[in-house]
Structures are given as C-alpha cells and as structure tokens.
N, C-alpha and C positions, 0 to 999 in steps of 0.2 A: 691713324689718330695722332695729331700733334698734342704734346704738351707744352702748356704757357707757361711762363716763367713763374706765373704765382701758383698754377697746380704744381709741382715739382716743390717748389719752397714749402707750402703746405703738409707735403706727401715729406720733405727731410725736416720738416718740422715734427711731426709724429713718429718717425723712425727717432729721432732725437733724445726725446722727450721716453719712448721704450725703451730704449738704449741704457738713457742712465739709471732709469728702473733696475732696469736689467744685470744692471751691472753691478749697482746695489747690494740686489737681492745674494747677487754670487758672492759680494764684498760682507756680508752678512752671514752666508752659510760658512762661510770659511773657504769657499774653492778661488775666490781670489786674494790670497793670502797675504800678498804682497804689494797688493795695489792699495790705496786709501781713499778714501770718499773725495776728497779733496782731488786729486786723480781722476778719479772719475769723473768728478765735475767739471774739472777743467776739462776733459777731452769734449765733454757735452758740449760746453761753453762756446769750443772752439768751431765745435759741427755746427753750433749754431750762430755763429758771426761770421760763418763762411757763406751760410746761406739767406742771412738777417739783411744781407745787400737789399735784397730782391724785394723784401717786404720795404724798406727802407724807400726804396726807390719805387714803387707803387705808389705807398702813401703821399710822395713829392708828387707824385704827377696827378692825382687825385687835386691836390690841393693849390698846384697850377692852372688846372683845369677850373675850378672856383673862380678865378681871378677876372 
C-alpha cells in the first residue's frame, strides 16, 4: 500500500491536533509541571507547518489545474 502525500499530511494532521490535546491535559493535571501551554503550542505549531507544506502545495495545484 502507498501512501500520498495528502494521506500522510492528514494522518500528522490528527496526530497533531491529539498531541496538543494531550499535552494539555498533562499540562493541567500537573504531570507537565514545567512546560506552559504556550510550549505546547508552539511545538504543535511547528508539527504542523512542517507538514502544512503538503496541504499548501495541494491546494496550488488544484487551483492550477482550474486555469
């Protein structure tokens, strides 16, 4: 089975998006003590404009494709 570039970006798209959830929740219970939302979100941020390419460059060729 191959995966496309936009399944993959999809699939770290949700892993993403749990993540900061997840991280959250920890950042809330108190077991990440030391880390801050802001932290948190930036690493989200960053998981997701590594992979934000992908959609990026979809959408351009969608819209090339139009032309």
């Amino acid at each position: 089975m191959e995966l496309k570039a936009k399944t993959v970006s999809t699939i770290v798209k949700i892993f993403d998006v749990a993540f900061v959830v997840v991280c959250a929740i920890l950042k809330w219970l108190g077991i990440f003590q030391n880390a801050t939302i802001t932290e948190v979100c930036m690493i989200g941020g960053v998981i997701g404009a590594i992979f934000g390419d992908v959609s990026i460059n979809t959408a351009l060729d969608k819209f090339k494709k139009g032309e």
